[in-house]
N, C-alpha and C positions, 0 to 999 in steps of 0.2 A: 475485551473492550468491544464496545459495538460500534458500527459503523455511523458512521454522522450521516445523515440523510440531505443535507443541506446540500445544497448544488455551487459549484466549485465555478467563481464567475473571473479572479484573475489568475494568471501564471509568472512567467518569466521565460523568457528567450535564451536558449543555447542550452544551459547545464543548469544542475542545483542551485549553485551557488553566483548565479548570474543577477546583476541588478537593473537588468532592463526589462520593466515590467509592461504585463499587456494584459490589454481588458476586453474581454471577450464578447462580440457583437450579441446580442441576442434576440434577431429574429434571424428566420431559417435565409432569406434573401442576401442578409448582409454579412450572414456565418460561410454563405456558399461565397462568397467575392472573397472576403477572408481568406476562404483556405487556399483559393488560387492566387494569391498574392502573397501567401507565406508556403510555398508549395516546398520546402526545400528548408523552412525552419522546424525546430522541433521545440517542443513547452515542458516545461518539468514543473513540479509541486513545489515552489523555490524555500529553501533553509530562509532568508531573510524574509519571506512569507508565514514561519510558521511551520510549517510543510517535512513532510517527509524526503526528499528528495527526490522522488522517484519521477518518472516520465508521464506526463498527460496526453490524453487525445482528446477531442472534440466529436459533441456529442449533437447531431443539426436533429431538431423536431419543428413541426407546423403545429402541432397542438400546445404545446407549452414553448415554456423558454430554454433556449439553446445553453450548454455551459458545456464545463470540462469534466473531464475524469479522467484518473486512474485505469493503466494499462492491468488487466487481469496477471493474476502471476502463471507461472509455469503450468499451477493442474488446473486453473480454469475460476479458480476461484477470487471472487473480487478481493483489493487490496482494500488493508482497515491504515488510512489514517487519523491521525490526533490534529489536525489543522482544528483550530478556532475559529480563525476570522477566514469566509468563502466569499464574505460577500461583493461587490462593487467596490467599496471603499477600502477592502484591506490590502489593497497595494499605495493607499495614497502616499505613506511615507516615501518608496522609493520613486514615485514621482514629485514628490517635494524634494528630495536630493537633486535629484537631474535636474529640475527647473531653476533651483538654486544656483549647482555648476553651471549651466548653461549661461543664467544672467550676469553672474559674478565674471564670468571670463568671458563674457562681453564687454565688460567694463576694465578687464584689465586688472582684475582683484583676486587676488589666489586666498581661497579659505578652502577648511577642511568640514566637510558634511560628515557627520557620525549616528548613530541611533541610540542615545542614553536609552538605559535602565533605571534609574533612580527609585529607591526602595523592593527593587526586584518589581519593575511596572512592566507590563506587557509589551512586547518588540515592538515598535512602530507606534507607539501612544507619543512619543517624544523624540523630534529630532534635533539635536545642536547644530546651527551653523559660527563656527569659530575663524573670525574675521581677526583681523591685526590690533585692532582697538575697541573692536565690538563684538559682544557674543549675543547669538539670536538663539530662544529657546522655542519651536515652536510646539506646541499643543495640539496634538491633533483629537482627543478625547479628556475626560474627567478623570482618568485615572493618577494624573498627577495634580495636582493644584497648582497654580503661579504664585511663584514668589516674586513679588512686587518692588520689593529694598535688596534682592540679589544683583550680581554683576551682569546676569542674562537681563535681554530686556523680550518679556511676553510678546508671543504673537498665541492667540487663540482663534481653537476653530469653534464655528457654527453652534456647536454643544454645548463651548463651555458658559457660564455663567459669571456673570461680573457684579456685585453689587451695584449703585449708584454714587454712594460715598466715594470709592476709588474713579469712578468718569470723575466726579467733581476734585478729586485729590490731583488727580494725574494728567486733566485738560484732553485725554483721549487715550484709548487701547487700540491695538493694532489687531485686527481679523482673517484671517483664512479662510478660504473656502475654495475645491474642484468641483470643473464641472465637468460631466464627460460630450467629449467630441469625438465621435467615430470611437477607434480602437484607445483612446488618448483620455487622458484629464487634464484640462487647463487648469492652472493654478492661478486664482484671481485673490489681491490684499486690497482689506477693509479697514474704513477707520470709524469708530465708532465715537461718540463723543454723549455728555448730558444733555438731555432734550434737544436731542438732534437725531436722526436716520441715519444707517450705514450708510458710507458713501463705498462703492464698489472699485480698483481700477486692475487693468492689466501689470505684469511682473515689471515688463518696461515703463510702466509711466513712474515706478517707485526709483528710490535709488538711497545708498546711504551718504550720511551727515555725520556731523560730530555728535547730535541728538541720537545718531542711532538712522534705525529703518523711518523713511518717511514719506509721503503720498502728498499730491495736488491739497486733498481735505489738511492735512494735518501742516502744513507751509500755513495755510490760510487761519488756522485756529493758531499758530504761532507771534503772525502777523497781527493779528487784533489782538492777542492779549501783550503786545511788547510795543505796539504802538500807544505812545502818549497820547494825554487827550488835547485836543486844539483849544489853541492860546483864545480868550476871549479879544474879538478886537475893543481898540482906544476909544472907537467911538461908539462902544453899546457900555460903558461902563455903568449907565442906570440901568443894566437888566439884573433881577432878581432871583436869588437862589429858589429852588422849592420849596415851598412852605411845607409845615411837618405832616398838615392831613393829605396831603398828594404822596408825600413821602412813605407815611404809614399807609397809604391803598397800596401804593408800590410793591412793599414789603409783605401783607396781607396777603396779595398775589401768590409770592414767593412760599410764602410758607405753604398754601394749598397743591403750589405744582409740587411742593417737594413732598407732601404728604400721601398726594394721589402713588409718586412711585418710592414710598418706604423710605425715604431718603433721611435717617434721623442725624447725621451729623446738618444738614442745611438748617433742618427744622431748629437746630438748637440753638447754632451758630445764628440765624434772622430774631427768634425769639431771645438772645441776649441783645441783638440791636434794636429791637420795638419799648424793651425793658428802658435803655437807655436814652429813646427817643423825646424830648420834651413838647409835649403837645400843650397851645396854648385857649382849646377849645375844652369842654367838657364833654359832648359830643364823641371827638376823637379818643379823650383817653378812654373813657366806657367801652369804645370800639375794639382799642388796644387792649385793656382786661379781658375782654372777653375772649378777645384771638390767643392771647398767651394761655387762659386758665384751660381754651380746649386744645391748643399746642401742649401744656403741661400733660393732662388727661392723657394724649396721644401719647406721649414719650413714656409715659407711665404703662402705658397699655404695650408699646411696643418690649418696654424691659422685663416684663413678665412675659411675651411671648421668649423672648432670648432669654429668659431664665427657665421658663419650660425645655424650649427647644435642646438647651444642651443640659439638662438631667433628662429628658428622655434620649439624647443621644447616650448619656453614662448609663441608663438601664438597656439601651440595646446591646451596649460593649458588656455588662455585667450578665445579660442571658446570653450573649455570642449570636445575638442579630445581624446577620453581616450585610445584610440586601437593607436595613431601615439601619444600620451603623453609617454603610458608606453613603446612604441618601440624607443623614444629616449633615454629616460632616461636609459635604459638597454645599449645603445649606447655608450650613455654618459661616465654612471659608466664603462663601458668596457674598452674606447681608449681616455678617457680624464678625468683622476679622477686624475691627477697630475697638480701640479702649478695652480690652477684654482685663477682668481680673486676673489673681491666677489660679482657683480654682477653673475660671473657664478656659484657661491656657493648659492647666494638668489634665480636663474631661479633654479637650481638644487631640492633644499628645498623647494621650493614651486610647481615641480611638482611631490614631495615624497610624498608631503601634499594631494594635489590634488587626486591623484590615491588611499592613504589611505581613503581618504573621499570618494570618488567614490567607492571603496571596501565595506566600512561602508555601505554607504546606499542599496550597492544592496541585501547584508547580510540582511540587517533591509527588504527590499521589499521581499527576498524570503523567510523572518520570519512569514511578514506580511500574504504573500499567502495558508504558510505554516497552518498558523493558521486559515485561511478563509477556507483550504480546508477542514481541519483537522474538522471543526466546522461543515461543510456543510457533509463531512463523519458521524460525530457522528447524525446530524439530519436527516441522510437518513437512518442510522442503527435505531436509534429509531424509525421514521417509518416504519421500515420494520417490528421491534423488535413489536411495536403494534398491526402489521398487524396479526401479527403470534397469538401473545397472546388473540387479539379480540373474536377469534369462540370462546378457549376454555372459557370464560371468560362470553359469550351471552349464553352458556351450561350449566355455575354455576347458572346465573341468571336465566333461565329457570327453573333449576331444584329446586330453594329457591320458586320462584313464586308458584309452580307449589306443593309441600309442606306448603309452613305456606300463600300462597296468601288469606285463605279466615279467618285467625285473623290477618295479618299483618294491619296495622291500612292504612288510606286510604293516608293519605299523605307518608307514606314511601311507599306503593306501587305504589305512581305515581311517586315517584323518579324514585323508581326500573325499573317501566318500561320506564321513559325519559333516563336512563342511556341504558337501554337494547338497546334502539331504536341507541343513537349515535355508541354503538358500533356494533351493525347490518352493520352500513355505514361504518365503517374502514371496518368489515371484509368481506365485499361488497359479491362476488360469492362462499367463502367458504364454507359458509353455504346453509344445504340440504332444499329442498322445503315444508318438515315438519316444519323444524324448523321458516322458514320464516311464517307461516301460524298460527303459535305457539306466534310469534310477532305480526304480525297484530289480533289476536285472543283477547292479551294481550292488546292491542291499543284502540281497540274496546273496551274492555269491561271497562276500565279504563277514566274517564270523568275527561279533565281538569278544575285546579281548576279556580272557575269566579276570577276575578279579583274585589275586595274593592272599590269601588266607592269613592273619597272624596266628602264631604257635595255641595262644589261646582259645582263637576259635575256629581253628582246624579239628575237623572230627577224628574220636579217639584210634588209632592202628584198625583195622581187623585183618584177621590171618588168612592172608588168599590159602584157596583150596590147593589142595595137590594136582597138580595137571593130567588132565586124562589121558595116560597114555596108551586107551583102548585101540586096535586097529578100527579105522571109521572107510569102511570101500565105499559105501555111496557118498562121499564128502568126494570124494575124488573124481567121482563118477560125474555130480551135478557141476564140475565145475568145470570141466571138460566141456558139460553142454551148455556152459553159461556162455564158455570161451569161445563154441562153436555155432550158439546163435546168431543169426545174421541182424547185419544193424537195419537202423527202419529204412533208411532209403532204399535197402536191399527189401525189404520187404514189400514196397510198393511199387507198382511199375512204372518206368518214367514219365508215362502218359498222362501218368493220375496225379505226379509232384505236385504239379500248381492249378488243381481243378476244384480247390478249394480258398476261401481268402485265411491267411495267414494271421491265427490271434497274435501273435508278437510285433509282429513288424506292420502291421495290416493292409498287406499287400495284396489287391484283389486278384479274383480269378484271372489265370494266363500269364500272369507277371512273378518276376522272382523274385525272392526274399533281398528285405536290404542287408548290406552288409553292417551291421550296427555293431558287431563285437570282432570285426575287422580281421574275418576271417580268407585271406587272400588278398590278393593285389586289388582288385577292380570293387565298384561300388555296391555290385550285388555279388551275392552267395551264389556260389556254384552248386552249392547244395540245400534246399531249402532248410528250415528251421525244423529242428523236431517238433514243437509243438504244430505245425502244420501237417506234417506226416501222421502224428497220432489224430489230429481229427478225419485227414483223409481214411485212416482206418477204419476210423469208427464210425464214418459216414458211406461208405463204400463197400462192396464185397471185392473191395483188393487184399483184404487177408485171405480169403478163400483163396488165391488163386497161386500157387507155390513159384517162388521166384525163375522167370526166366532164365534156362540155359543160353551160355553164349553159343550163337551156331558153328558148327564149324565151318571152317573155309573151303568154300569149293573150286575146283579148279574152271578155268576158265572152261566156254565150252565156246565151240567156233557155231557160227550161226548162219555165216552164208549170206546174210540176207534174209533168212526168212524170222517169221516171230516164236519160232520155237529158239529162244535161251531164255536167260533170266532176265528179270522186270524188277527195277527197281520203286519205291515209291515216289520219285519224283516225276516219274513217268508215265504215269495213271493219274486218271481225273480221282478227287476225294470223294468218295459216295457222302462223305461228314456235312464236309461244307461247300459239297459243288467246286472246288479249287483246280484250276485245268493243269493238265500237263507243266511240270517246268516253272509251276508256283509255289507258293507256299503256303501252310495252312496256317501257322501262328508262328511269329518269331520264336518260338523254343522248340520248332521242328512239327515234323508231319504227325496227322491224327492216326492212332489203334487202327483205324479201320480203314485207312490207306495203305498202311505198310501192309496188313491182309491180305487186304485187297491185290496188293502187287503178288506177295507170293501164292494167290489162290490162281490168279492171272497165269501167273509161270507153272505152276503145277496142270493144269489144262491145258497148257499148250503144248507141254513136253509129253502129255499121254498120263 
């Protein structure tokens, strides 16, 4: 799945699943007040947004606009989600809930605020407020139509579309629209009416009736259409009705405004009253023919456009048009949802069907992905999650090895070290050049097991030879001098053990071998490593020189006072390293040429 590039402008407060929503300042000044006045809240990608769940932070720039994002995961790398709606508006519903609760339980009214789906519609396109005797369905997008003869009574936002037929049918619709204030959306109700402007007001100036939702505009469009007309008084009884050519201007009137805005129920409904009107001028009725034959022409014109409009709406659902399906059908229900036959009722229903199936499956595709990413996230975090835990894991194994390796019985310790080995390769360069040394040390010493031959492909007998039982004297000889060869530390003198760095452990010049195959109590080797001794060999002329005798013991010798006895090396300055009296040369003891030195010292003074 790739990541949506679109910038992330609402959240919600506390946890995922929280429904107080908040809309994010977007300039750098009013994102900095922001965060010191929510210093102490935290924002998630909220479920009822959309969203992933996961946690947001806040992203301040002075060259662009300020939004939110997604905390990086564990390795660094940016979080994918499947959110739709980022922008300003896609928290309106859950600010149309609160404002709802808020007004209603001001008033003392308990209802239940919900978020329908209907037809599988998008989260937040539609919210119910379910009242004791009234249900309010508001619309906040096209993606559902209103039904106008249901027991909901429409509230529409901004977007949706109304014919003109229904303002005239229904004396006015009800409107929505947020505005943003600060971190906030106000929620403001509109009443719309025929040839009239939205009249705009606050959630307090509305309140409910037995009508339903109602506003100052819609009291007053109530009020004039239920008030009677005034009684003529007794004493104008000679005034006179209007004559038919005042009446027929009247009407002429009427048919042009209803023309201007497509209104073909007025148009039809004025032109069966001009039909009917008795005009007693010849003038007028000429006038009258002629408004009707171009009102005719009009309605003729308009029913060929709605006879096109929905056969190319049934060729878009016929090639699977969905972007020119759903932009008829929105047409459709808008300026021709009256008188419909039923072929236009079956093209209608069948591309409601069409677009909900096409909604189904994309749902279902971005479930699909959702799942695939979500699958392929959790196997790169376990990968990583292994990666992590491998060293510390090849460190426990080291250190069991390295403890009970020499009772552990021989097939557990060749597990131990086939396990040691694969996780060596997850945690690939983590691990230090001991420790790698410390594996192949382990590899090495450890011999896999032969494989069980079956009787089948076991090789045929052959007939061991007869054993020699020649007398062999040099076999005896060489083995004697194998037995009596001295081992390498014997072979090098202890001056030279650590005058070289140590390929095993790589312990440099002066320093001792670490103790890695835990030979003694303490952390280092009392004796270094053989591969260190075989390079001091072969870097050195300490093979030349035949192993030191131990001296023997001399007895004390009385000295009087004077410097004729023996001189120890701690006693003499080091010609090596200049090191005085009573110092020392290197923590692993005095230098070749100090101890020497002492007995050269003692040998000249004794004569």
């Amino acid at each position: 799945m790739r990541g949506d590039k679109r910038q992330i402008q609402t959240a919600v407060f506390g946890s995922a699943d929280s429904e107080e929503p908040l809309l994010l300042p977007l300039e750098a000044i009013e994102l900095d007040a922001f965060r010191q006045r929510h210093e102490h809240d935290t924002f998630w990608c909220g479920l009822l947004l959309g969203g992933c769940g996961l946690q947001l932070t806040t992203k301040l720039y002075t060259d662009r606009v300020c939004h939110c994002a997604h905390l990086p995961g564990p390795d660094g790398h940016p979080h994918l989600c499947g959110r739709r709606a980022r922008g300003v508006t896609s928290a309106d519903h859950l600010y149309v809930k609160s404002a709802a609760a808020a007004w209603l339980h001001s008033r003392g009214t308990q209802a239940d605020v919900d978020f329908a789906q209907p037809d599988g519609s998008p989260l937040g396109s539609v919210v119910d407020i379910h009242l004791a005797h009234k249900k309010l369905r508001v619309h906040l997008d096209q993606s559902v139509a209103p039904e106008w003869d249901s027991e909901n009574e429409p509230v529409l936002g901004i977007s949706v579309p109304v014919d003109q037929d229904t303002l005239i049918k229904r004396w006015y619709v009800h409107r929505i629209r947020l505005d943003s204030e600060g971190t906030r959306r106000r929620v403001r109700i509109g009443t719309e009416a025929f040839a009239r402007p939205t009249e705009w007001f606050a959630l307090d100036e509305c309140k409910m009736t037995e009508r339903g939702l109602s506003t100052p505009a819609v009291e007053r469009i109530v009020r004039s259409r239920s008030t009677p007309p005034p009684t003529l008084r007794a004493t104008r009884t000679d005034r006179k009705s209007p004559d038919a050519r005042t009446r027929a201007q009247v009407l002429f009137r009427r048919i042009e405004e209803a023309r201007a805005v497509g209104a073909v129920v007025v148009v039809t409904r004025v032109s069966h009253t001009l039909e009917t009107l008795e005009a007693t001028d010849q003038e007028t009725r000429t006038q009258i023919e002629t408004v009707l034959q171009d009102a005719k022409i009009w309605l003729q014109e308009q029913t060929a456009a709605r006879q096109e409009m929905f056969s190319r709406l049934g060729e878009a659902v016929a090639h699977g048009n969905v972007q020119e399906a759903r932009r008829l059908l929105a047409r459709v229900n808008a300026i021709a949802d009256h008188d419909r036959t039923d072929i236009e009722t079956q093209t209608a229903g069948a591309a409601a069907t069409f677009l909900a199936g096409v909604l189904r499956e994309q749902e279902e595709t971005a479930r699909r992905l959702n799942t695939a990413a979500e699958a392929k996230e959790e196997a790169r975090r376990r990968t990583a999650r292994q990666k992590t835990e491998a060293p510390e894991r090849v460190r426990t194994t080291l250190r069991t090895l390295r403890r009970h390796g020499r009772t552990m019985p021989g097939t557990e310790k060749r597990r131990r070290v086939t396990m040691l080995t694969d996780l060596a390769a997850k945690a690939g360069d983590q691990l230090s050049r001991s420790e790698i040394n410390q594996i192949e040390a382990w590899k090495a010493r450890v011999q896999p097991e032969r494989k069980t031959l079956s009787p089948e492909q076991a090789p045929p007998a052959q007939k061991k030879p007869a054993p020699d039982r020649t007398p062999k004297p040099n076999r005896d000889r060489n083995v004697q001098q194998q037995k009596g060869k001295p081992r390498l530390h014997q072979q090098v003198a202890r001056a030279d053990w650590y005058s070289e760095t140590c390929p095993r452990c790589y312990a440099g010049a002066g320093k001792p071998c670490g103790n890695d195959d835990r030979v003694g109590p303490g952390r280092t080797r009392q004796l270094p490593h053989d591969e260190r001794l075989r390079r001091v060999l072969h870097h050195s002329d300490a093979r030349s020189r035949p192993p030191r005798q131990r001296r023997e013991k001399r007895n004390e010798q009385p000295t009087d006072g004077t410097a004729a006895r023996t001189w120890h090396a701690w006693e003499v300055s080091c010609p090596k390293c200049q090191a005085p009296p009573k110092a020392r040369c290197t923590a692993n003891g005095p230098h070749r040429e100090r101890i020497e030195w002492a007995a050269e010292f003692t040998r000249k003074l004794w004569g």
